[in-house]
C-alpha positions as CSV (number, residue, x, y, z in Angstrom):
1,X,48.2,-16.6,-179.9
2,X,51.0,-16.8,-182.2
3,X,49.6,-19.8,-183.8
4,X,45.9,-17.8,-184.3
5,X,47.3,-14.9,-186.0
6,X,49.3,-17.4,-188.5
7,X,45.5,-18.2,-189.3
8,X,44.1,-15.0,-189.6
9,X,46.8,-13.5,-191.7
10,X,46.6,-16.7,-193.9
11,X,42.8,-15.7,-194.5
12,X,42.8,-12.1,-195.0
13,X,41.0,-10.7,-197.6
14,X,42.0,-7.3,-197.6
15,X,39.8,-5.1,-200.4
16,X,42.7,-2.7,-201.8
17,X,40.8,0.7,-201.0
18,X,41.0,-0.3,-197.2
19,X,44.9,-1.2,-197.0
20,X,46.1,1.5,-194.7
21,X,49.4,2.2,-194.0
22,X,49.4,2.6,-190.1
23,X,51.7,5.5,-188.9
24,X,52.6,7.0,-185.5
25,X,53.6,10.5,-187.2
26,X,50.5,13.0,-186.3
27,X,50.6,14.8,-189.9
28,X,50.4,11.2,-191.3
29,X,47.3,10.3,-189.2
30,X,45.4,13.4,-190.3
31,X,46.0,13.0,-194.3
32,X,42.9,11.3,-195.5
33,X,44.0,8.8,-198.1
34,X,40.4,8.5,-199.5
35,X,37.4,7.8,-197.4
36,X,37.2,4.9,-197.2
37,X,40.3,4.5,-196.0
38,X,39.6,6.7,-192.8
39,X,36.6,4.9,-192.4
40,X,38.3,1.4,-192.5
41,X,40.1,2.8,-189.3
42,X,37.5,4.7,-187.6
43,X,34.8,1.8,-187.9
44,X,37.2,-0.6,-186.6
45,X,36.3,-0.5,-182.8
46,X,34.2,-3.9,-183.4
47,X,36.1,-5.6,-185.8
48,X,39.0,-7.3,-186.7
49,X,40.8,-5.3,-189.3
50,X,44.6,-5.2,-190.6
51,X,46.3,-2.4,-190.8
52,X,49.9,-2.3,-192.8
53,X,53.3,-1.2,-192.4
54,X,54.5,1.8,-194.9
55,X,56.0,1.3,-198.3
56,X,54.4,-2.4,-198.6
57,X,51.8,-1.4,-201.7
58,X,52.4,0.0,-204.8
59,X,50.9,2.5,-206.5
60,X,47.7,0.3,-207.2
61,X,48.0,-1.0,-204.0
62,X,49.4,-4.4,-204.8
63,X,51.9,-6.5,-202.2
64,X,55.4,-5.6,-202.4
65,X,56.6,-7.9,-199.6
66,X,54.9,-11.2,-198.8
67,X,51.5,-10.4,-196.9
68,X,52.3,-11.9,-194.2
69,X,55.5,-9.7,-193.7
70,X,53.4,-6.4,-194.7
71,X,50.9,-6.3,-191.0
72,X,51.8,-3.7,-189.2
73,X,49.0,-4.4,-186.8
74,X,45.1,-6.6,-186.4
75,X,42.4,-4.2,-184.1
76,X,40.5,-3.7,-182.3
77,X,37.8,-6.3,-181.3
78,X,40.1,-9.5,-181.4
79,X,39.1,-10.0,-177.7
80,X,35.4,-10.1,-178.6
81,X,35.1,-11.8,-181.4
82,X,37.9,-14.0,-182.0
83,X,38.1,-17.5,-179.5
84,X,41.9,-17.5,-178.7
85,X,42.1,-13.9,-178.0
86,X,39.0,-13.8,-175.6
87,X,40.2,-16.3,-173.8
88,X,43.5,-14.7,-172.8
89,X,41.9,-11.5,-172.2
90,X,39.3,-12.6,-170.0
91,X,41.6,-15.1,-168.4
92,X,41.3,-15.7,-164.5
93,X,45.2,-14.8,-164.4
94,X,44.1,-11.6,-165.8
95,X,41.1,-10.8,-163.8
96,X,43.1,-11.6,-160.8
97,X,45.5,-8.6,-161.9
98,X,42.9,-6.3,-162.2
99,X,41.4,-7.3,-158.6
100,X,44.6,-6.7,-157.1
101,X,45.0,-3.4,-158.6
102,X,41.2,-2.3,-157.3
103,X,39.5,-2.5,-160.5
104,X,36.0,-2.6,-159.4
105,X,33.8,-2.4,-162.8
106,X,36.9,-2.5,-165.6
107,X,35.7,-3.1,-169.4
108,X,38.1,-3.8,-172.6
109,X,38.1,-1.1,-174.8
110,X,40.3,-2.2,-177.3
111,X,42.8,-5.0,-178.0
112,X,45.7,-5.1,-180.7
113,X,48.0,-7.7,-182.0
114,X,51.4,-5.6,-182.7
115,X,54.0,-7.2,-185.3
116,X,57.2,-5.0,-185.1
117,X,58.1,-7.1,-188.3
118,X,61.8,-7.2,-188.9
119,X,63.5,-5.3,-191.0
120,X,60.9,-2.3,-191.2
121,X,58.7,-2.5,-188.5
122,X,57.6,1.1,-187.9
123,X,58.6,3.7,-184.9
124,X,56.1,4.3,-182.3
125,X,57.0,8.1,-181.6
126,X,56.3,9.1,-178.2
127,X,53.1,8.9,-176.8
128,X,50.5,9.1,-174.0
129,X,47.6,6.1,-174.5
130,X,45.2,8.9,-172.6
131,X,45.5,11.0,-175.9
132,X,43.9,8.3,-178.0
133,X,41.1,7.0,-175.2
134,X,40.3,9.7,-172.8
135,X,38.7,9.2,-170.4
136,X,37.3,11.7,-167.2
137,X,38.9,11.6,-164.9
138,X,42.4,10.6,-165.6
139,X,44.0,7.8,-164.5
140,X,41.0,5.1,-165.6
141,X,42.9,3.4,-168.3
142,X,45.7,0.7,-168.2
143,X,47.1,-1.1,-171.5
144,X,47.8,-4.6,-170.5
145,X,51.0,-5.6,-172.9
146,X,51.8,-9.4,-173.5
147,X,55.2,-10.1,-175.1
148,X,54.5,-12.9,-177.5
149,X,57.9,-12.9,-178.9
150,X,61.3,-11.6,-176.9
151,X,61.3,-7.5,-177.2
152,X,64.8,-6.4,-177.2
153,X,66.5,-3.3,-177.6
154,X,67.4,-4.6,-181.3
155,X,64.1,-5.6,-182.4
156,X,62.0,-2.4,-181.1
157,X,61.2,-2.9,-177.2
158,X,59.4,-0.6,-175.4
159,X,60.7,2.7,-173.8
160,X,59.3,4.7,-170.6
161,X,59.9,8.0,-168.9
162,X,59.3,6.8,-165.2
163,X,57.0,9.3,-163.6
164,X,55.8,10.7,-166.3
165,X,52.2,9.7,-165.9
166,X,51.8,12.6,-163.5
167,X,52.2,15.3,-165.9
168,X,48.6,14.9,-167.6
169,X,47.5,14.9,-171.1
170,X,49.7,16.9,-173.3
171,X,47.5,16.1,-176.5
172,X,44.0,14.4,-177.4
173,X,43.0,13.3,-180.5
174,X,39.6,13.8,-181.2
175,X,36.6,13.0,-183.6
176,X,35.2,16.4,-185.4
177,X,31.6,17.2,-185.9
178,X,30.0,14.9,-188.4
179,X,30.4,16.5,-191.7
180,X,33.6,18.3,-190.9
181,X,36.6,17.3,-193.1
182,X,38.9,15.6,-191.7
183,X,36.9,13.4,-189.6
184,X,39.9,13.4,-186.9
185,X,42.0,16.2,-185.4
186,X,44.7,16.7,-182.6
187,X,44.2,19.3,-179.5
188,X,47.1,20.5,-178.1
189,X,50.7,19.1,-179.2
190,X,53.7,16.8,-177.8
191,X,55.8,18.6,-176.7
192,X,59.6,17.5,-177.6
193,X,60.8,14.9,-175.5
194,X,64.6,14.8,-173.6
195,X,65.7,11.3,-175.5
196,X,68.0,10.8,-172.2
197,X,64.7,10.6,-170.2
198,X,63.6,7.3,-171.8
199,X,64.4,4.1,-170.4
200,X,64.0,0.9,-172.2
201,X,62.2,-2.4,-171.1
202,X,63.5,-5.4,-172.7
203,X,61.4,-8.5,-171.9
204,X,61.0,-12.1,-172.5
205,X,58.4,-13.6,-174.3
206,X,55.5,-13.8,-172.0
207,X,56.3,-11.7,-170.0
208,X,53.3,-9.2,-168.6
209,X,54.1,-5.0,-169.1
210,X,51.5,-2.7,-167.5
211,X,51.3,0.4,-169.1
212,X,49.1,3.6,-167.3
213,X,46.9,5.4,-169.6
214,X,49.5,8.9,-168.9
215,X,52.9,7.4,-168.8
216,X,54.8,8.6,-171.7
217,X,56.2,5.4,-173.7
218,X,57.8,4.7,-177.4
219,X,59.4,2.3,-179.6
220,X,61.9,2.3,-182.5
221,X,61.9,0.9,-185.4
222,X,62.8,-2.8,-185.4
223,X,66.0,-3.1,-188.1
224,X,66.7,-6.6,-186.7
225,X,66.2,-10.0,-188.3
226,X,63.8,-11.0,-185.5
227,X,60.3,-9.5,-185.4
228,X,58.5,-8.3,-182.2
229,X,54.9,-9.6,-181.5
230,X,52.8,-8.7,-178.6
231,X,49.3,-8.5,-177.7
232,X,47.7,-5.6,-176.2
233,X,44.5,-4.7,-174.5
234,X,43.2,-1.5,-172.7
235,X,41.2,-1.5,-169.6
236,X,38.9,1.1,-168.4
237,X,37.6,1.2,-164.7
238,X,34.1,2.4,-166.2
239,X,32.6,3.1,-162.4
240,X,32.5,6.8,-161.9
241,X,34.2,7.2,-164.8
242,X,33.7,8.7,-168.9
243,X,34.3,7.2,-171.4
244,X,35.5,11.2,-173.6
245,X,32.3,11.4,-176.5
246,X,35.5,12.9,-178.6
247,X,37.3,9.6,-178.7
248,X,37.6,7.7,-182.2
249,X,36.5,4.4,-180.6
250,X,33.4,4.4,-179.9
251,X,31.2,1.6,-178.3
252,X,29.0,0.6,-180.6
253,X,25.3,-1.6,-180.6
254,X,27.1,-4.3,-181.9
255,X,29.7,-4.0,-179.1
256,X,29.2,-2.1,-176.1
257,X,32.6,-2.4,-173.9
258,X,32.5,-5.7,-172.3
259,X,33.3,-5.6,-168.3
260,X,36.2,-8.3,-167.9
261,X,34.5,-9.8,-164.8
262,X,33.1,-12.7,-165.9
């Protein structure tokens, strides 16, 4: 995987009115930085699109930092249209998972390859995946986490509140109604989170982290002189279940959700 995304980032071709700077902070995510922008991210549910870290452009949007040390993160259809990726993602190791945890009809929403580049790899404030994908009921969506590279508590590991994904959806973010400015808005707020309550998860590369759709989870900014990939993926048991109309990501004709039983 590590290998692929050399190759990818080697060949991007990035027009300079679509590089984003991807941020965590909710006031951040609702400022429209020009159109096309927001559309770059809001069309990117069957594509492969990078998305950059902050302060990596100037003014005119030119590289400050070597491209390949700018990607904050690639999303969101690596594992439909990219070889390597689908092959991990549709892997019998990781249809075996799902079995064993009763999946009966699960489908890949969305899949992610996360630098954490050194140095200034962004915060990922606290969160709840549910807020972003919603589904009805709860409790239908599980990110599937590969470390690619060691996560540490120096380079930006991951950070839980165990039991916390009995507590429900504190906030959604939601699509508007087409015309409406901005084209994306929060319901509800986080509420302020006891630091002491988070526990961190250092793991080794390759290593396999299961993260439920409600569990509140975060990471800090990697100020180490070792980045942090991973590759993510969400599942969604689709029997019984709704995929929320509100949600950015849509499935599209080009890409309905694929079911991972192959």
């Amino acid at each position: 995987m590590q290998q692929r995304i050399g190759e990818l980032v080697a060949d991007m071709d990035v027009p300079v009115h679509c590089r984003i700077e991807f941020s965590t902070q909710e006031d951040e995510q609702l400022r429209t930085k020009g159109q096309g922008n927001k559309d770059y991210f809001l069309s990117s549910g069957d594509k492969i699109r990078f998305f950059f870290e902050k302060g990596v452009f100037d003014k005119k949007g030119n590289f400050l930092v070597p491209p390949e040390k700018s990607v904050n993160k690639i999303g969101h259809a690596l594992h439909a249209y990219d070889p390597v990726f689908r092959s991990v993602t549709y892997s019998p190791k990781v249809q075996a998972l799902a079995k064993s945890l009763g999946f009966q009809v699960p489908v890949v929403v969305q899949s992610m390859y996360i630098f954490k580049q050194p140095h200034f790899g962004g915060e990922v404030t606290p969160h709840q995946d549910s807020t972003f994908l919603h589904t009805e009921p709860l409790g239908r969506l599980l990110g599937i986490w590969i470390a690619v590279e060691d996560a540490t508590l120096e380079n930006g590991c991951l950070w839980f509140i165990p039991g916390s994904h009995t507590g429900g959806v504190s906030r959604r973010l939601v699509r508007t109604p087409a015309g409406s400015k901005p084209d994306i808005s929060f319901l509800g707020s986080e509420p302020v989170r006891d630091a002491s309550l988070f526990v961190p998860t250092p793991v080794r590369r390759g290593d396999l982290v299961l993260i439920h759709g409600e569990v509140v989870h975060k990471s800090e900014q990697n100020l180490s002189d070792h980045s942090r990939h991973a590759y993510t993926f969400h599942l969604m048991e689709s029997l019984g279940t709704v995929w929320s109309p509100e949600n950015w990501l849509q499935p599209t004709a080009k890409l309905p959700f694929p079911p991972l039983y192959t």
